[in-house]
C-alpha positions in Angstrom: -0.2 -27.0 35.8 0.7 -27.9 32.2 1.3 -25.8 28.9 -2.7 -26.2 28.6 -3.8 -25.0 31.5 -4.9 -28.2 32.9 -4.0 -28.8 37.1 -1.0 -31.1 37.9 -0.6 -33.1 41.0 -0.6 -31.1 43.7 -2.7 -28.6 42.4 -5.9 -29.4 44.2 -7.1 -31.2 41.0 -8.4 -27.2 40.0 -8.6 -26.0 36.3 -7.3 -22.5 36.8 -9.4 -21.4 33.9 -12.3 -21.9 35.6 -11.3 -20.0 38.7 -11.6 -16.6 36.4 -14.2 -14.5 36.8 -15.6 -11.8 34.3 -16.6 -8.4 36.2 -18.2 -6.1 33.5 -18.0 -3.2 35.8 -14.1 -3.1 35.4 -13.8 -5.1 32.2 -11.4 -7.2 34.0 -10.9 -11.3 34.6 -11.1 -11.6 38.4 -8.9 -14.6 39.5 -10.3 -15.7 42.5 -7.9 -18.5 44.2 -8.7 -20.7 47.3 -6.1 -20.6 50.4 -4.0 -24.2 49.5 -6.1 -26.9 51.8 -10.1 -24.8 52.0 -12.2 -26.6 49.5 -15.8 -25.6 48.4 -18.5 -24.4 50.4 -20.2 -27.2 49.5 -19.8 -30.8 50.7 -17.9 -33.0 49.4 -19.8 -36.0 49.2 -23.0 -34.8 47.1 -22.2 -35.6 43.8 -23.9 -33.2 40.9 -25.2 -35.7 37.9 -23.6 -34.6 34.5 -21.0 -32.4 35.9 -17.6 -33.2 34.3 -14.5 -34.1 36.5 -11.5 -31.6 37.3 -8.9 -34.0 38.3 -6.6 -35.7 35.8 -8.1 -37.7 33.6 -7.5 -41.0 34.5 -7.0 -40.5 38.0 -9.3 -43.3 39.3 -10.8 -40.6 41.7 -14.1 -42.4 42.6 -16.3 -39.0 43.0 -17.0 -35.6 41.3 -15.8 -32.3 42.3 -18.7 -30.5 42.8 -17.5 -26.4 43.4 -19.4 -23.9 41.0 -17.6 -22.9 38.4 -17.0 -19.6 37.6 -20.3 -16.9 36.5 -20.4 -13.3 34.5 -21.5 -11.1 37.5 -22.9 -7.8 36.7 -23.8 -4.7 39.0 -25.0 -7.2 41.7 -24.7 -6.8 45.3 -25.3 -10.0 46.5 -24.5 -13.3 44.6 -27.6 -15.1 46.7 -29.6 -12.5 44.6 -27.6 -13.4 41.3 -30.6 -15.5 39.7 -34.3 -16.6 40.3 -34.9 -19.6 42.0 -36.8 -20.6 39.2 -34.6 -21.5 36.6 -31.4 -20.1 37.6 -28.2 -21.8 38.6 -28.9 -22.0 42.3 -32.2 -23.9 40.8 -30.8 -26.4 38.6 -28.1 -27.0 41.9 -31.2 -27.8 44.2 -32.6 -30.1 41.7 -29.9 -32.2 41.2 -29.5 -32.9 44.8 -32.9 -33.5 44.7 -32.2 -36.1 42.1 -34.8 -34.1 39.7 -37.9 -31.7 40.5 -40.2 -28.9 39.7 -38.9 -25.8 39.1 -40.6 -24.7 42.5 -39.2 -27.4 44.4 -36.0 -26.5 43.3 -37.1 -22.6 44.2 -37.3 -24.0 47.9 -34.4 -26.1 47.9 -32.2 -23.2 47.1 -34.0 -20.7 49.5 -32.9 -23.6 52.4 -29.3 -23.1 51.4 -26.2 -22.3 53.7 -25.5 -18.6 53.9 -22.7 -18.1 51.6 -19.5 -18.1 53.5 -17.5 -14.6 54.7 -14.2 -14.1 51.9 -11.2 -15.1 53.9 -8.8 -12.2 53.9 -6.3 -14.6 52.9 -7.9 -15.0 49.9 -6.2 -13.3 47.1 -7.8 -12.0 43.7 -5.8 -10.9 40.5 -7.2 -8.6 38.1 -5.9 -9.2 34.1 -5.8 -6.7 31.5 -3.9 -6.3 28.5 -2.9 -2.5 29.6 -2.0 -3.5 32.7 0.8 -6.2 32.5 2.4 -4.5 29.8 5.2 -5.7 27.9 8.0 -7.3 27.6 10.6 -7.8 24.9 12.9 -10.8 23.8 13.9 -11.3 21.1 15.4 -14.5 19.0 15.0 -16.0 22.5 11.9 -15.0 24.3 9.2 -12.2 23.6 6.5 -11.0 25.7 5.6 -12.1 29.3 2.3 -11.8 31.3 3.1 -13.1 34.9 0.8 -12.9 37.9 1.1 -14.7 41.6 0.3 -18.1 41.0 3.5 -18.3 38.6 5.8 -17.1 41.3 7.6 -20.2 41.4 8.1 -20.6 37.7 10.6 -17.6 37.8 14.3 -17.8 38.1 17.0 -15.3 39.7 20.2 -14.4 39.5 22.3 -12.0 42.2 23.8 -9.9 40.0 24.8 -7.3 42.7 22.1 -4.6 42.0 19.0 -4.3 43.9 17.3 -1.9 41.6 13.5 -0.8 42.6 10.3 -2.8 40.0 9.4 0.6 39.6 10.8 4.0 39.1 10.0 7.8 38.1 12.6 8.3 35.4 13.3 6.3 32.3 13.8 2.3 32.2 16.0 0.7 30.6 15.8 -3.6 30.1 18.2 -5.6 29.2 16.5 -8.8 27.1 19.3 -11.5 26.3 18.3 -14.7 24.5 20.9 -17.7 25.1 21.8 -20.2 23.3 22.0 -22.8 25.9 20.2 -26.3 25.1 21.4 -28.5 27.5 18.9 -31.7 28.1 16.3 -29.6 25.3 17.1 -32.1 23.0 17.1 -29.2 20.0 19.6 -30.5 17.9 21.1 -28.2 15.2 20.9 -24.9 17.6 23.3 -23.4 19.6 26.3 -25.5 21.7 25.5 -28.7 23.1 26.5 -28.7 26.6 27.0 -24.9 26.9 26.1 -23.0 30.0 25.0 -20.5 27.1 26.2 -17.1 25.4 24.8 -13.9 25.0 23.2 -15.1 21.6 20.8 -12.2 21.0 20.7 -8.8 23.0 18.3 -6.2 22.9 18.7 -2.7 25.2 15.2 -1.7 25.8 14.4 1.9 26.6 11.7 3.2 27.9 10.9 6.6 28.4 10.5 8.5 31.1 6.9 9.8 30.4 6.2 6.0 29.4 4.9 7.4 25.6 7.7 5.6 23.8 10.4 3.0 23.9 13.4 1.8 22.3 14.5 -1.8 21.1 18.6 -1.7 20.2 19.7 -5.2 18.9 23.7 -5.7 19.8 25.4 -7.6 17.0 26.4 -10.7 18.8 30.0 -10.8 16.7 30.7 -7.2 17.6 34.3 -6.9 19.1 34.2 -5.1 22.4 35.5 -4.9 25.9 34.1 -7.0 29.1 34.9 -5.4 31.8 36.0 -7.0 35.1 33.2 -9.1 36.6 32.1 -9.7 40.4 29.7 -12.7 40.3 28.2 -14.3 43.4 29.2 -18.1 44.0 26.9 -20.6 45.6 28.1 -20.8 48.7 27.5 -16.9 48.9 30.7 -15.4 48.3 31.9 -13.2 45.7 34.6 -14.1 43.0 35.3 -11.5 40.2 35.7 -12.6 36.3 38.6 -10.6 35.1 37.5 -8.3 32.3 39.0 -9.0 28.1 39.5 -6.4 25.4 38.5 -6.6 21.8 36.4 -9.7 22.2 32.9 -10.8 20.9 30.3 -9.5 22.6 28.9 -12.7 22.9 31.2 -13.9 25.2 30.0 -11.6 27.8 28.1 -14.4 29.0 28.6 -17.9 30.1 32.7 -17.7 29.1 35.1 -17.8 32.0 31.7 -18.7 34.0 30.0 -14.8 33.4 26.7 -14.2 34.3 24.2 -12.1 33.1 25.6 -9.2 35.2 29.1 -9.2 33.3 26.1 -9.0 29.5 25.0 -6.2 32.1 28.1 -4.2 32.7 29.1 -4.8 29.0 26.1 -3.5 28.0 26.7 -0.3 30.0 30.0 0.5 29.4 29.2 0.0 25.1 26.4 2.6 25.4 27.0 4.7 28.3 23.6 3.8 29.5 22.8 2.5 32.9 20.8 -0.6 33.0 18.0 -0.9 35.3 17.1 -4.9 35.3 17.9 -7.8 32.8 15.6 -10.4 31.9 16.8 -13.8 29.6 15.6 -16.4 28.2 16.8 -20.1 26.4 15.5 -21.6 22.8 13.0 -23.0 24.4 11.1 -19.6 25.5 10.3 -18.8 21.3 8.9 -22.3 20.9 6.7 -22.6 23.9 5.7 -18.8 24.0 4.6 -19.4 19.7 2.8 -22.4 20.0 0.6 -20.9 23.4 -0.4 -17.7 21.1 -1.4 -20.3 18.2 1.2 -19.5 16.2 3.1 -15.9 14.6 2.5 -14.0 11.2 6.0 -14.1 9.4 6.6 -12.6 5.9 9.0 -13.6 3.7 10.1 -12.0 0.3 11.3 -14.8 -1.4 11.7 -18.5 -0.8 13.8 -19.8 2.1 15.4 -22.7 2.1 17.9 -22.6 4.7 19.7 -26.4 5.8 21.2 -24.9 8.7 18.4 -24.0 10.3 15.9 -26.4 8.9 13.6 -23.4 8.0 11.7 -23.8 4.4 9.5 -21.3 3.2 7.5 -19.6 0.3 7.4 -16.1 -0.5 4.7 -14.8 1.4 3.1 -14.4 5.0 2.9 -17.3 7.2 2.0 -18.6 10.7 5.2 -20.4 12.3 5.3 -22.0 16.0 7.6 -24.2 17.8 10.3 -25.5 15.6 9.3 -23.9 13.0 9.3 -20.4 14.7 12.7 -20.9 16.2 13.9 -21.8 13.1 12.8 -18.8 11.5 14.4 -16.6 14.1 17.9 -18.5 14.2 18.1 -18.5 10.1 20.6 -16.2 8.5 22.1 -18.1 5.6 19.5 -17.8 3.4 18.3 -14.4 3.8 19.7 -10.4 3.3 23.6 -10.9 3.7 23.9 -14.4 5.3 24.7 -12.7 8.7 23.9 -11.7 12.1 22.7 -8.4 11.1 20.4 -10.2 8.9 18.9 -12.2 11.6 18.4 -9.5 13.8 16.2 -8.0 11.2 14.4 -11.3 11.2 13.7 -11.3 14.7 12.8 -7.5 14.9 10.0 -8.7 12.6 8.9 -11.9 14.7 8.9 -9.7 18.2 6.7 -7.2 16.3 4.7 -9.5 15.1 4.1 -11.5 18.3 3.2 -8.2 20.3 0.8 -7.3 18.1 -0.6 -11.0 18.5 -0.5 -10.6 22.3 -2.0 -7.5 21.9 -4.9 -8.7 20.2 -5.9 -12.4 20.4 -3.4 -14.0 22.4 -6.2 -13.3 25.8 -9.4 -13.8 24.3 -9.9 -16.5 26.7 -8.6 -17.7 30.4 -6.9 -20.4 29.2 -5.0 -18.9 26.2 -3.9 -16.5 28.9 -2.6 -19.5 31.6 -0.9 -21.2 28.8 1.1 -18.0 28.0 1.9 -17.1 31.3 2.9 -20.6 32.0 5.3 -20.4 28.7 7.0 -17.6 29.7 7.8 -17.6 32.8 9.2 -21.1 33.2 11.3 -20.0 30.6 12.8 -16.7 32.4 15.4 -15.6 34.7 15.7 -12.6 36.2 17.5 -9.9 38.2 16.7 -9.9 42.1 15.0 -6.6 41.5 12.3 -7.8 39.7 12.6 -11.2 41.2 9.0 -11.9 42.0 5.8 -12.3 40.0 4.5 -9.2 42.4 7.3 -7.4 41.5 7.0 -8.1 37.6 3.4 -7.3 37.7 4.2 -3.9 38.8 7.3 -3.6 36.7 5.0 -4.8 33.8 1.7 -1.9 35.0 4.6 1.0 35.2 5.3 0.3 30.9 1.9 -0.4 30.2 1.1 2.8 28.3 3.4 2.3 25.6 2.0 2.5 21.9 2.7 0.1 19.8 3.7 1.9 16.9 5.8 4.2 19.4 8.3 1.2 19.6 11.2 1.6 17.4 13.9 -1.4 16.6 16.9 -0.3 16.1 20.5 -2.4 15.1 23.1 -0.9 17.0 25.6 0.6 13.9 28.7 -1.2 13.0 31.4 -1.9 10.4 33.2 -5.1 8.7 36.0 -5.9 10.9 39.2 -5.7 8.9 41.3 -8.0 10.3 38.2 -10.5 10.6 35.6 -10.8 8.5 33.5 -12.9 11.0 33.5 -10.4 13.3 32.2 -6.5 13.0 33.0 -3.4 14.9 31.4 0.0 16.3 30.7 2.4 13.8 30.8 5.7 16.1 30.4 7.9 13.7 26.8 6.5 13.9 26.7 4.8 17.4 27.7 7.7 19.8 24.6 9.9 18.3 22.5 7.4 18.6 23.6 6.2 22.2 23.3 10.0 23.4 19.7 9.7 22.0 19.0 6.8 24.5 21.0 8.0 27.2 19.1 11.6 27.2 15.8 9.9 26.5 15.2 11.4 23.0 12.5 8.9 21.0 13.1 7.2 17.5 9.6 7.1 16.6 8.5 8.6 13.5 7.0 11.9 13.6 8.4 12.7 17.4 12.4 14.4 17.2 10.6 17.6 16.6 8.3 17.8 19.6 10.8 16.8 22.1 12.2 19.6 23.4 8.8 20.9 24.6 7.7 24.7 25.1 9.4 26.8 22.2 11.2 29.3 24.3 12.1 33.6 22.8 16.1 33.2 21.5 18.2 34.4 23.6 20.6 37.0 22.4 24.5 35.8 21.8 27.5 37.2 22.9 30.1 37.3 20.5 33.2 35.1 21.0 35.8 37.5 22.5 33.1 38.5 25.5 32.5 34.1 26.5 34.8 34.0 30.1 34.7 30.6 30.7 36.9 29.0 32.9 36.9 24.8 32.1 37.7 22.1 34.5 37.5 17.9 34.1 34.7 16.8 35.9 34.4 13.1 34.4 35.8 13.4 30.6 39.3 11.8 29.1 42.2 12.6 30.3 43.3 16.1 29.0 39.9 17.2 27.8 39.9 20.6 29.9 43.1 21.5 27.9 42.1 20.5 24.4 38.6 21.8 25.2 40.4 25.9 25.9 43.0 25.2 23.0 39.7 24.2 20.5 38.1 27.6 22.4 40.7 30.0 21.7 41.7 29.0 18.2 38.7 27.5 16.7 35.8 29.7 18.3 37.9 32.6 19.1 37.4 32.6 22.4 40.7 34.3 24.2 39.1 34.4 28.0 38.9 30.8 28.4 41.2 29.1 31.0 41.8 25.9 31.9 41.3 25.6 35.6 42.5 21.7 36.1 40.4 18.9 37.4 37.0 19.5 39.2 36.5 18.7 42.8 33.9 16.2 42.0 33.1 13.8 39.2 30.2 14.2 37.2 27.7 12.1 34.9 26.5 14.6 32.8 28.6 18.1 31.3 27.7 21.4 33.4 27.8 24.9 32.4 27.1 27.4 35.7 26.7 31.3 34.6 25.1 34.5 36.1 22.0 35.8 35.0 24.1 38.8 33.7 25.8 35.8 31.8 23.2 34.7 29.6 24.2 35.9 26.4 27.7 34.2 27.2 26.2 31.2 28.0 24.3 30.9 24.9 27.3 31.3 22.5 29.0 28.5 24.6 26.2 26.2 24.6 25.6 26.5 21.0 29.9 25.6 20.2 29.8 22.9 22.1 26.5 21.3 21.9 25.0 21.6 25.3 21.3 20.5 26.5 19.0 22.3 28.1 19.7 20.1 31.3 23.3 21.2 31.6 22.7 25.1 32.0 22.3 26.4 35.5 21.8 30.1 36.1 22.6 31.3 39.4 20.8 33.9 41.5 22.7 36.9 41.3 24.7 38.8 38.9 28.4 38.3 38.3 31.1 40.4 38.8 32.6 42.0 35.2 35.8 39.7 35.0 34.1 36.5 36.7 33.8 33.6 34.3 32.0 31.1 33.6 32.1 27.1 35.1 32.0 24.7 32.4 32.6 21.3 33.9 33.0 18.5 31.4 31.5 15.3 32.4 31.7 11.8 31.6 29.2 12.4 28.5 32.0 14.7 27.6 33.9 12.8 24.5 35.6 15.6 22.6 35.7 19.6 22.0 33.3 20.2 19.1 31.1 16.8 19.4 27.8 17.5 20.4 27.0 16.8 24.0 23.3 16.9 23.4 22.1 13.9 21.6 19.9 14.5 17.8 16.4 14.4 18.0 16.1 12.4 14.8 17.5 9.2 13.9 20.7 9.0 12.5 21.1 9.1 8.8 22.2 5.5 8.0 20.7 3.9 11.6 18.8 0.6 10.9 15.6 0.8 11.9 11.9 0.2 12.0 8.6 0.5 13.9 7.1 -2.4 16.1 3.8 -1.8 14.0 4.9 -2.3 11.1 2.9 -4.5 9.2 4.7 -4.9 5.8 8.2 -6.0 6.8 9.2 -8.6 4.9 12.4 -11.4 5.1 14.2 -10.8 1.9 
């Protein structure tokens, strides 16, 4: 079917919209679809005067499609019992064959009708809610998706060697790249002709584990970083890896040196320290088709734009954009806030917001409005293997579905002016690292929520003073040398003259482990406190200790460096662009 909703060739000559049905008892649209080849119950060849065609118009089809469209059914049991005969649908049915009539003739026409036919169990119905698709972000290049079976075969895939489960218990974390491939769009003045595409906009999407919250973090596309090495699978099923590049653009994660999205993916991972779960992407088309179906986004802008690059002109003030026009105001950077990347990013932040809100709202008042969007977005993404399926989406999309709005935070990933290239920027960790540990340890950035997240206030525990903490230190997953410079900042920092470094640890570990005795509390306490520790890396064994046994601290890979705090802030960092998905007043300056 087409952008519109209307049935192609091939599609049994069926508007979809009229295959919905409204149940009040659930609140839900009930697509009901007929196995490909069963028509109606009805004959074919009794033709209903005044009833409109369903084929294409134009199709030169010389009679009328006569199945019963779709009806509001309430608390009813049985559909032959839906309305009188006098009157009712069933009525005005009988009369028509009848070629006109009383209303009691048409009474005992519709009594002498077939039994209505058993449901095949083939038959399949889908059930549409706002809550229960969900959400999806892209921004720049795509936004937010609503997929169900009948779109299976609009989606894409890409192998990118992980086979991660639609749904899973702990947090979630999405990667949304927008390309900016246009090959055969025909969109002059964006992105390369030609170009298989690059990893033009990138946004890391959190979501918590208790589903309450998430987190959007834009990656500057001109940030200089390392791609590691790449394993991509070939067509004729093999495997052929993309050697990795230091100090690049990020953007060339993707499509350079023929990358895929799983080399954006392993990028992405190695940047943050946070392990992606699925990828989804999109092309320039996605922002255009996916506008135009919702009717258009609300766009502020703070002053007059007038941008040639991009083509976008605009008053100060709030506007609907769609298709060109919404692109354009996504791609445009000259002519707003610094004339960069960051600048856009802020732009898009505001479009993403502004189109979940419309999605949220409007966007499914109707059947149609709802085919056209699904049809929109999902011819215009590809996605990981894991997800791979419109089954598999809908119960990726059902596992998010109870995040807030105004519990989604975008954020800009924190970087500096490149010195030695002013087109390009770099990491700012002094900002980054905090606010990657927030992510990684699945600590929010909405407002009004740092406080609250370590749950139950527990009774402080007393601390031991520093020369009673016997810890012994081992590498368990830090840099090289870190159990060393972790004792020598222990002993002449802290004070802490019974600390050892006991070499490397027999196994590696994620996350940075302190084991003590109950009798060790107080020790641990003081030792958690120096060097930052969460809750999650204290384990208390189930006996006492001996008087000279130490402690195990294992350093982990979250492990950067003696006196960095290994648990993550619970408020955003000071100097951390950001801003709420709800927020209404954001305006392009």
């Amino acid at each position: 079917m087409d952008a519109q909703g209307r049935g192609q060739a091939g599609d049994d000559n069926v508007d979809p919209a009229d295959q919905w049905v409204f149940d009040p008892n659930t609140g839900n649209y009930e697509l009901r679809l007929d196995p490909k080849g069963q028509g109606p119950a009805r004959p074919a060849d009794r033709k209903a005067p005044g009833r409109r065609a369903m084929g294409k118009p134009g199709a030169g089809r010389d009679d009328t499609d006569t199945r019963p469209l779709p009806v509001q059914r309430g608390s009813r049991k049985d559909d032959d019992d839906a309305e009188p005969a006098t009157g009712g649908r069933a009525a005005r049915r009988a009369a028509d064959r009848a070629g006109a009539g009383s209303a009691a003739a048409a009474g005992s026409a519709a009594s002498r009708r077939k039994p209505k036919p058993k449901k095949s169990v083939k038959r399949k119905a889908v059930y549409w809610t706002a809550g229960v698709v969900g959400f999806v972000l892209v921004a720049g290049c795509g936004t937010a998706f609503v997929l169900y079976e009948q779109l299976n075969g609009n989606i894409k895939k890409v192998d990118v060697g992980e086979e991660n489960s639609a749904v899973t218990d702990g947090p979630v974390n999405l990667l949304v790249i927008g390309t900016d491939a246009r090959t055969g769009k025909g969109d002059a003045g964006y992105g390369d002709s030609g170009s298989v595409g690059h990893a033009d906009t990138t946004i890391l999407m959190h979501v918590s584990k208790d589903r309450t919250n998430a987190t959007a973090l834009s990656i500057p596309r001109d940030l200089i970083t390392d791609i590691p090495d790449c394993p991509t699978k070939q067509p004729d099923g093999s495997t052929k890896v993309i050697p990795g590049q230091q100090r690049v653009r990020f953007n060339t994660s993707l499509g350079q040196e023929g990358r895929d999205p799983g080399c954006t993916w392993r990028t992405v991972e190695k940047l943050t320290g946070v392990k992606v779960n699925h990828f989804m992407m999109a092309d320039f088309n996605a922002v255009k088709d996916l506008s135009t179906a919702v009717d258009g986004v609300e766009v502020c802008a703070g002053k007059d734009i007038n941008d040639p690059k991009s083509h976008l002109k605009l008053t100060a003030g709030r506007h609907i954009v769609e298709g060109e026009q919404a692109l354009a105001f996504v791609r445009t950077r000259h002519a707003v806030g610094t004339g960069s990347d960051l600048s856009r990013i802020q732009l898009q932040q505001q479009f993403v917001g502004s189109l979940i809100r419309k999605l949220k709202s409007s966007a499914f008042s109707s059947p149609t409005k709802l085919l056209d969007v699904a049809q929109a977005a999902t011819k215009a993404l590809t996605v990981d293997t894991g997800i791979g399926s419109a089954s598999k989406l809908m119960d990726f999309g059902s596992d998010l579905k109870r995040v807030d709005l105004n519990k989604i935070t975008f954020a800009t990933v924190p970087v500096l002016d490149n010195p030695h290239d002013k087109a390009t920027v770099v990491l700012d960790t002094a900002k980054a690292d905090p606010l990657f540990k927030m992510v990684q340890q699945d600590h929010t950035l909405a407002k009004g929520a740092g406080k609250d997240q370590g749950g139950k206030k527990t009774a402080p525990v007393k601390k031991a003073p520093a020369e009673l903490v016997r810890v012994d230190v081992t590498n368990g997953g830090g840099p090289f040398g870190s159990a060393q410079e972790t004792v020598d900042w222990l002993q002449n920092t802290k004070g802490a003259r019974l600390s050892t470094n006991a070499g490397n640890a027999p196994e590696k570990l994620a996350a940075t482990r302190l084991e003590y005795a109950p009798n060790q509390a107080d020790q641990a306490a003081t030792l958690a406190e120096w060097m930052g520790l969460p809750k999650s890396a204290l384990k208390q064994t189930a006996t006492d200790a001996g008087p000279r046994v130490p402690m195990k601290l294992v350093l982990g890979k979250d492990f950067t460096a003696p006196g960095s705090p290994i648990e993550a802030p619970t408020e955003t960092p000071a100097g951390v662009q950001h801003v709420n998905a709800d927020d209404k007043n954001i305006c392009a300056k």
